[in-house]
C-alpha positions as CSV (number, residue, x, y, z in Angstrom):
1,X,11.9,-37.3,12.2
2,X,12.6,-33.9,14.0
3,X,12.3,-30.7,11.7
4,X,15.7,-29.2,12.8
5,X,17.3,-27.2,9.8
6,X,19.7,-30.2,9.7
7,X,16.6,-32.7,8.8
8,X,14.7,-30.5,5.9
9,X,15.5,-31.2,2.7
10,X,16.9,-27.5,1.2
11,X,18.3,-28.7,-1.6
12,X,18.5,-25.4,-4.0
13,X,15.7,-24.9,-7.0
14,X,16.0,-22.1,-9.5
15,X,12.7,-21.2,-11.4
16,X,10.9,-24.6,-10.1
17,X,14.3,-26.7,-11.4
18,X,15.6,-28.8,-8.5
19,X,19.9,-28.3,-8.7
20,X,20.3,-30.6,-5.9
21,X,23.1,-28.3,-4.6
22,X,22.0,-28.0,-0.6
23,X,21.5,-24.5,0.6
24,X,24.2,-23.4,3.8
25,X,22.3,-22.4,7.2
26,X,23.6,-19.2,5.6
27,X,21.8,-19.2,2.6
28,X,18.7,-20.5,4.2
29,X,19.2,-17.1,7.1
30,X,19.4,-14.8,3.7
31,X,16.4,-16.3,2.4
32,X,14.5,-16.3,5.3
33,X,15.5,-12.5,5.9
34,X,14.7,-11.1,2.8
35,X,11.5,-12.7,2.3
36,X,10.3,-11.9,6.1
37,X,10.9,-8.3,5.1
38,X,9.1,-8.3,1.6
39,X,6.2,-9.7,3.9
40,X,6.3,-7.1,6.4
41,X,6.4,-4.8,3.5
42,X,3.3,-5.4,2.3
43,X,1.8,-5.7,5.8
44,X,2.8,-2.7,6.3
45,X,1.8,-1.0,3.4
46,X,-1.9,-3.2,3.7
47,X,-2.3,-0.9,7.0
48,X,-1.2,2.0,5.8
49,X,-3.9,1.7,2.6
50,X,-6.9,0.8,4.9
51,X,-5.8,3.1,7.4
52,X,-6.3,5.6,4.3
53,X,-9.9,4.5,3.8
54,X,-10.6,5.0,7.2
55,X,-9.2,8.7,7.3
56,X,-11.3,8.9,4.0
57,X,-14.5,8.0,5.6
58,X,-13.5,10.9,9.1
59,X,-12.8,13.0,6.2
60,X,-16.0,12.9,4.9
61,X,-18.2,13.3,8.1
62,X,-15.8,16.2,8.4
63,X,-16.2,18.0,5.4
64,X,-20.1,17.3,5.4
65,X,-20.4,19.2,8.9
66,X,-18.1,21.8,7.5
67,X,-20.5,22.2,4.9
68,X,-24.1,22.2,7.4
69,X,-22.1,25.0,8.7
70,X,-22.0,27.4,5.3
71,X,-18.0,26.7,5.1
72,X,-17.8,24.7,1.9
73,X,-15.6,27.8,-0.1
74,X,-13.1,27.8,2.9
75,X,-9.8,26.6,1.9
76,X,-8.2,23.7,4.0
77,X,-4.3,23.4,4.9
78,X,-2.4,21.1,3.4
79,X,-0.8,18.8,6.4
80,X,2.1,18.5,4.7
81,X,2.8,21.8,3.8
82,X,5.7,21.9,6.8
83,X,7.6,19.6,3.9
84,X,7.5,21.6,1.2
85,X,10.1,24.3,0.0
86,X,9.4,28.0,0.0
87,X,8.5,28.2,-3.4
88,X,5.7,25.6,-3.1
89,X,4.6,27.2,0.0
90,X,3.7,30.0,-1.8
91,X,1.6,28.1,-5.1
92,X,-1.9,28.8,-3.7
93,X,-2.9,25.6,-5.6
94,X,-1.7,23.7,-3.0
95,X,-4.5,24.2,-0.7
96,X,-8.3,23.5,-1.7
97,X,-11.8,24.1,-0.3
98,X,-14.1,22.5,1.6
99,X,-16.0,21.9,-1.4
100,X,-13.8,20.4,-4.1
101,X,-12.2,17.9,-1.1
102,X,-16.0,16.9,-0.7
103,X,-16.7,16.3,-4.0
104,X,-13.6,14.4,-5.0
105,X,-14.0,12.4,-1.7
106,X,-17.1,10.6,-2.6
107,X,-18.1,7.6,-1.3
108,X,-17.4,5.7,-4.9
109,X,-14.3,6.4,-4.6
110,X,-13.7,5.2,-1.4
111,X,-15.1,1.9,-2.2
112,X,-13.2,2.2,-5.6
113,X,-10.0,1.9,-3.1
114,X,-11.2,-0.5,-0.7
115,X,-12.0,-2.8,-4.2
116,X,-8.5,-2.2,-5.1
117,X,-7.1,-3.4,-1.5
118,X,-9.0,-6.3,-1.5
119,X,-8.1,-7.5,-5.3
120,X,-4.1,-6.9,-4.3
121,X,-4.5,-9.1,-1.8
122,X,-6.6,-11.6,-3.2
123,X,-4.6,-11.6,-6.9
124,X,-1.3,-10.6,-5.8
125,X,-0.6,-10.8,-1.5
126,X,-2.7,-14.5,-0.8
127,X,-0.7,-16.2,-3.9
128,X,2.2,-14.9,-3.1
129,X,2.4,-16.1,0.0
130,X,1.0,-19.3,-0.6
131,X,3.4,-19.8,-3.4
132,X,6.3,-19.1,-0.6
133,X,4.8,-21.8,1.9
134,X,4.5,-24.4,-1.0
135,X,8.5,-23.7,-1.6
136,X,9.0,-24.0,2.0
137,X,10.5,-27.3,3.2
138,X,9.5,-27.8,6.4
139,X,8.6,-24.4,7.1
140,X,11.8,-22.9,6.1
141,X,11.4,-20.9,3.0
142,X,14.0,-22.4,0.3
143,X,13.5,-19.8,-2.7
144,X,13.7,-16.0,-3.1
145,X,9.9,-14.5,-2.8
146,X,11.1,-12.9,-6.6
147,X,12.2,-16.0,-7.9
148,X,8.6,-17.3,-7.6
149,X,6.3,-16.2,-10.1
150,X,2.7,-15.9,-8.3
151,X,5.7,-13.0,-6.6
152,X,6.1,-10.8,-9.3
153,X,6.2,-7.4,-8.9
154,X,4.8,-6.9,-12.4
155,X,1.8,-7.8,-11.8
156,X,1.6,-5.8,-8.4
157,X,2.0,-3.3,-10.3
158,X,-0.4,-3.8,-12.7
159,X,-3.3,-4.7,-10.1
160,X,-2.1,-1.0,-8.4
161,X,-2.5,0.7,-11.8
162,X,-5.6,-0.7,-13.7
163,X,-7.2,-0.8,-10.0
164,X,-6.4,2.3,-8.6
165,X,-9.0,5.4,-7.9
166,X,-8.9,8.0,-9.8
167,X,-6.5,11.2,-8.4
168,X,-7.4,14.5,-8.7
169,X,-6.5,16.8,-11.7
170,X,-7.2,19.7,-9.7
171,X,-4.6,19.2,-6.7
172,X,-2.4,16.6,-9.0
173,X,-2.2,14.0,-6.7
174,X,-3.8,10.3,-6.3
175,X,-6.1,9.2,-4.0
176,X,-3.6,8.3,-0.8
177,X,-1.4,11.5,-1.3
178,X,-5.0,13.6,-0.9
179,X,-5.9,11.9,2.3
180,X,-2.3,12.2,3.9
181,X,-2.1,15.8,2.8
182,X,-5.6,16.9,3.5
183,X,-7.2,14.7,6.0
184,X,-8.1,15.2,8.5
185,X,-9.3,18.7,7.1
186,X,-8.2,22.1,9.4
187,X,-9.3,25.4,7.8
188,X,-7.5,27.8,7.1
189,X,-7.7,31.8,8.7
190,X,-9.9,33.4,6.4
């Protein structure tokens, strides 16, 4: 038997409950759609969190030479300062020293996020997706990622939450919105 989208069986389930009402090529396109882009999502965002660890680890080297070189009380520019309003611009707590960055940048708590990376995608990402193959028919998916509940974004958030490194109650901000705004470190003119 061929596996055109004629031959699957995608008759409709809600919540695990088969309603034996087939799904239109339509439905099955809508389905496909938005769970390929919750996928990509979370690819996307799996980069985007490891490429933080690695900008965490340059950082570091960064900072330590910085330091070698009797620098550690210079204040470093915030990379995103271009994206702030006037009024922020001129909040001198928005830039820190050499110093503070290196302390708060230890290497615990880059482990602490690489820990939390690897336990979202091995308690959320892996059952999620496994839990969208086993609904698949044929290797079209037949349910809504958010209709199954190894899916939920509850417990996402949850994971992100309990999981998460510590920010930084000096510069108010968690750990990814440090590295994007201050790593890789450029000093500012004294």
């Amino acid at each position: 038997m061929s596996d055109s989208i004629e031959s699957i069986d995608t008759r409709y389930t809600y919540k695990g409950i088969a309603t034996g009402i087939p799904l239109s090529s339509m439905a099955l396109k809508s389905i496909a759609l938005i769970n390929s882009e919750f996928i990509a999502y979370f690819e996307d965002k799996y980069k985007s969190q490891v490429g933080n660890v690695l900008n965490g680890l340059q950082c570091q080297s960064m900072l330590e030479f910085y330091q070698s070189q009797d620098l550690g009380e210079r204040k470093i520019e915030n990379r995103k300062r271009m994206k702030l309003n006037l009024k922020e611009l001129q909040d001198n707590s928005r830039s820190t020293s050499v110093t503070s960055l290196k302390n708060y940048l230890s290497r615990e708590k880059l482990t602490s996020k690489m820990s939390q990376i690897k336990i979202i995608m091995s308690e959320f990402y892996a059952p999620c997706i496994s839990a969208m193959m086993a609904s698949a028919s044929g290797g079209v998916f037949t349910r809504y990622y958010f209709e199954l509940e190894a899916c939920d974004l509850n417990k996402y958030d949850k994971i992100v939450t309990e999981k998460a490194p510590e920010g930084s109650s000096e510069l108010n901000l968690d750990f990814d919105s440090i590295i994007e705004a201050y790593c890789l470190p450029e000093l500012l003119p004294v």
